[in-house]
C-alpha positions in Angstrom: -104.3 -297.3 90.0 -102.4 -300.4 89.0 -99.1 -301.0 90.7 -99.5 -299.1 94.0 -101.1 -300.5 97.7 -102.0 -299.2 101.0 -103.7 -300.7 103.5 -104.6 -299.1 107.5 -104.8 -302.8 109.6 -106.0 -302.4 113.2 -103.1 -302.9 116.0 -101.8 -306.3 116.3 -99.8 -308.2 118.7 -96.6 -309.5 117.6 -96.3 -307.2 114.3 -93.6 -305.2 115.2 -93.6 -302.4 112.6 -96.4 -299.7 113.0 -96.1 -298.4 109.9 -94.1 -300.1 106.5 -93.3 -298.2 103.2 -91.5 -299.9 100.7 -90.5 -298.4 97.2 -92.9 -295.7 97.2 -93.0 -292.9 94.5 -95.3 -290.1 93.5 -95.3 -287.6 90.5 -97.5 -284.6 89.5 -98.5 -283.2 86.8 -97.6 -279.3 86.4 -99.3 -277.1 83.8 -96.5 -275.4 82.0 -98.7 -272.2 81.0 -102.3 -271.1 81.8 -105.1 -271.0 78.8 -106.3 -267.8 78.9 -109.3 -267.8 76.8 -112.2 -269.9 75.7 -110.3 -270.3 71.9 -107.1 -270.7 73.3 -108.4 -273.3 75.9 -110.3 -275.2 73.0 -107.2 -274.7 70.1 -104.8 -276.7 73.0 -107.7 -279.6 73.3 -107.6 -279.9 69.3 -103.6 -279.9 68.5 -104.1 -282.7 71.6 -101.1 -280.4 73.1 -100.2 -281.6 76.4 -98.7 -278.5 77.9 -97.7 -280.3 81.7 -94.1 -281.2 83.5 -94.1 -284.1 85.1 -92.8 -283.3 89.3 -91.1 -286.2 91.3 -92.3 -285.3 94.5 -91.0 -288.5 95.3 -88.7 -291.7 94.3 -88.5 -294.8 95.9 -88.7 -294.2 99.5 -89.1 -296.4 101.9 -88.7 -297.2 105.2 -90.0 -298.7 108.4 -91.1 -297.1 111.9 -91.7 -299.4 114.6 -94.6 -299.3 117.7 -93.8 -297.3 120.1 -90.8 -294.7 118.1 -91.0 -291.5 117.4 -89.6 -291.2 114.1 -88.6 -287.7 112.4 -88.7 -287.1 109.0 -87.1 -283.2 108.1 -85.0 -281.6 104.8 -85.9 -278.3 102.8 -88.8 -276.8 101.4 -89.9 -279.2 98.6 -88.4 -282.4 99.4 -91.4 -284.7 99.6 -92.1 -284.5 103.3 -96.1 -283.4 102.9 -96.4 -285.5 100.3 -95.2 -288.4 102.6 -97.1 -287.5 105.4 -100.3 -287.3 103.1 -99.7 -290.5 101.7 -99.5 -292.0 105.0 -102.1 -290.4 106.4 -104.4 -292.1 103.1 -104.8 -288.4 101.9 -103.0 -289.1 98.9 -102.0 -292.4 97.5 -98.6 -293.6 95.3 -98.8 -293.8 92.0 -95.9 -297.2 92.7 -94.9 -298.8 95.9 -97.0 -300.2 99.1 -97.6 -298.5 102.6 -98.7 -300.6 105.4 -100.2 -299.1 108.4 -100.8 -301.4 111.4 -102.9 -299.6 113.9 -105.6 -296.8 114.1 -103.9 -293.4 113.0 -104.5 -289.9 114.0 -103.2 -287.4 111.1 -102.9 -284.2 111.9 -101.6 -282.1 109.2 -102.7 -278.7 107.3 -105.1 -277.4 110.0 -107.0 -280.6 110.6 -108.0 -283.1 107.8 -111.4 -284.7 108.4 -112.4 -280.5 109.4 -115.1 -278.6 107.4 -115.1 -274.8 107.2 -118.6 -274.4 107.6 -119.1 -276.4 110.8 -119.2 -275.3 114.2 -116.4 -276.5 116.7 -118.6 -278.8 118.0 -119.9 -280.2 115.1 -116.4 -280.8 113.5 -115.7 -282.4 117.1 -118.5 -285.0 116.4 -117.0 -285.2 112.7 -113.6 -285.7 113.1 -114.8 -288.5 115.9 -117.0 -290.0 113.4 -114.3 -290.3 110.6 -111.5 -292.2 113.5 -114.4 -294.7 114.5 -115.8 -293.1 117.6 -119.6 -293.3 118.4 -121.3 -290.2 119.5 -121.3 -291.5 123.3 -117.7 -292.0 123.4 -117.5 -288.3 121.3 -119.6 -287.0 124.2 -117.3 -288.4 126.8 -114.8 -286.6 125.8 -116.1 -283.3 124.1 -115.5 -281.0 127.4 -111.1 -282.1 127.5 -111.0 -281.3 123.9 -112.4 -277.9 124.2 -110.6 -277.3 127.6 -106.5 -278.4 126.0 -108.0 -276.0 123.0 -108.6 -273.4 125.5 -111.7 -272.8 123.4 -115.0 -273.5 125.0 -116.4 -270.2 124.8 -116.2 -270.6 120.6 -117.7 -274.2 120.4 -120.8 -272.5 118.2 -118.5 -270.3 116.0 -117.9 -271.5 112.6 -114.7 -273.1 111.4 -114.1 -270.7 108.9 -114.4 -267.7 111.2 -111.1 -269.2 113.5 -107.8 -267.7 113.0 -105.2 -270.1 112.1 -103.9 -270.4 115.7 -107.7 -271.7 117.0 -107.7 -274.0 114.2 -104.6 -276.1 115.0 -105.8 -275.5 118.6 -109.0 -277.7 117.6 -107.2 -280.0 115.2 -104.5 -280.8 117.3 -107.0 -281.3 120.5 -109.4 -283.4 118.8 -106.3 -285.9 117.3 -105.0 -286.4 120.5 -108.6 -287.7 122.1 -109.5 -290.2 120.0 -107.0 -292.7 121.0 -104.7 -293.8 118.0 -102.1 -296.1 117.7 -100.2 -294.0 115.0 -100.3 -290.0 115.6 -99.3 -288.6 112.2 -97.7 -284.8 113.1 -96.7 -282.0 110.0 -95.1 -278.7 110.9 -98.3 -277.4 111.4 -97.7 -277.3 115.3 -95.7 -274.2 114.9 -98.7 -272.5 113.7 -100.0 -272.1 117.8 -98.8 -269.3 120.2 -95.5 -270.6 121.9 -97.6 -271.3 125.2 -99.8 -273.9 123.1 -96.4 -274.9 121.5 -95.6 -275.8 124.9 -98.3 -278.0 126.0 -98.7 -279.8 122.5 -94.8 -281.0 123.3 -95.9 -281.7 126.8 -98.4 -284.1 124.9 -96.8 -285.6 122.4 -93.8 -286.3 125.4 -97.3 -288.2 126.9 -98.0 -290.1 124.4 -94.4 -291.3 123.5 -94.3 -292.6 127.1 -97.7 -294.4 126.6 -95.8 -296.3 124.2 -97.5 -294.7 121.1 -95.9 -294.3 117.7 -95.2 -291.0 116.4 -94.4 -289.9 112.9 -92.8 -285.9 113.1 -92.4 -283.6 110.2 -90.6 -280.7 111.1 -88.0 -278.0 110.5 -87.2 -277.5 113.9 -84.3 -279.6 114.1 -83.7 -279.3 118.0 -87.3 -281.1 118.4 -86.6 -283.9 116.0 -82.9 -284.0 118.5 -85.2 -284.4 121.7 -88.5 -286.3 120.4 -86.9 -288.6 117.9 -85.1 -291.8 118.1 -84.4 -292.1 114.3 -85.7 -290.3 110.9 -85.1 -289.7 107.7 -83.4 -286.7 105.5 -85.4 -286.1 102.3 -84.3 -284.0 99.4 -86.0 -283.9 95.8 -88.3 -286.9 96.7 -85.3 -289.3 97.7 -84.1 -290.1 100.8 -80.8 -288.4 101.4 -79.9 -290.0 104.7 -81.7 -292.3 107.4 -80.5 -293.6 111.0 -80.7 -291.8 114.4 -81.8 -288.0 115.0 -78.2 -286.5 115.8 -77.2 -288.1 112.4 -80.0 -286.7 109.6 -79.6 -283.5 111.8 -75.9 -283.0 111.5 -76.3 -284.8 107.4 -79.4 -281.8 107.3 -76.8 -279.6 108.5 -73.4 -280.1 106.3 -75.8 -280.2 103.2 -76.9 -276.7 103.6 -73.7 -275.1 104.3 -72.8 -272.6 102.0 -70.1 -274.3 99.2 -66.8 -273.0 99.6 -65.0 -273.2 96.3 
């Protein structure tokens, strides 16, 4: 598609920005009503009727996370956030605008992309470590910490699709975190697990901030964006609403959905 770009660059030194979007937009199409039957279906196709809206999800955002921050990105239902993170993670890509990621990325968003339903946990282990570059060796090296921080050994031949959602993020999350990545792309999916897994994942993620790892965090739970974050972004209706530290997109988050006094 003409007029867009994204490009995933391994790690380099001196290339201070881990990840770089600049002018980025994305719309969808929206079917305004549902063709119900085969002659209604065919009559719309003739009268060349074009019965969609077009949805913003979102409008030249951009912005620019360095190695080694944890950057937030939060505002209401709707706003763009998935959309970002999908983009980001190469899920998705803009429709205008360029995204630069510099270093190997882990995204780990809507129960594990790179996961098939109809795999085993251990074969979506050897999957997921397939699709971020590892070899089967190095997959192997590491298959028995996955499954123990999953707290899931005894399920490793149970189908995907037979996991609740908890187990899921369990695995998703577990897997991410092994195979090493320079960015570690995180959606609200976290909240999903039990509070004790809750727990450790922050006890992780607090890990891998001080290994000097970037972090992109989508979430609602403004206290964590507070603790984890140095600086993020307040998205609402596609745009970006405000941008500078934590305390300020919280308290912006805050004031903007405060009930108007008249």
């Amino acid at each position: 598609m003409s007029g867009n770009q994204y490009s995933r660059n391994k790690k380099t030194h001196g290339h201070d920005d881990a990840i770089v979007v600049e002018n980025v937009s994305k719309q969808f199409r929206i079917p305004h009503e549902r063709k119900i039957t085969v002659y209604q279906h065919l009559a719309g196709l003739i009268a060349g009727s074009h019965s969609y809206e077009i949805f913003d999800a979102l409008k030249d955002v951009s912005l620019t996370v360095k190695h080694g921050e944890t950057f937030g990105v939060i505002g209401p239902n709707g706003s763009g956030k998935s959309t970002l993170l999908k983009i980001l993670a190469g899920v998705l890509y803009p429709d205008r605008g360029t995204v630069r990621m510099n270093g190997k990325i882990a995204p780990f968003l809507e129960l594990g992309v790179g996961f098939h339903p109809d795999l085993t946990a251990e074969e979506n282990i050897y999957l997921y470590g397939a699709i971020m570059g590892l070899t089967k060796r190095m997959v192997a090296s590491k298959y028995e910490e996955i499954l123990d921080f999953a707290e899931l050994k005894r399920f490793e031949n149970m189908k995907l699709k037979n996991f609740s959602s908890g187990m899921a993020v369990r695995l998703a999350f577990s897997t991410a975190i092994q195979t090493n990545p320079d960015i570690l792309l995180v959606d609200e999916v976290l909240a999903v697990g039990d509070e004790s897994f809750q727990r450790k994942c922050s006890g992780k993620i607090d890990e891998i901030r001080r290994e000097g790892k970037t972090i992109l965090l989508v979430s609602h739970d403004l206290g964590m964006v507070q603790k984890l974050c140095e600086r993020g972004i307040l998205l609402k209706d596609g745009r970006i609403l405000s941008s500078g530290s934590s305390d300020k997109i919280v308290e912006d988050y805050k004031r903007m959905t405060l009930p108007h006094t008249s």
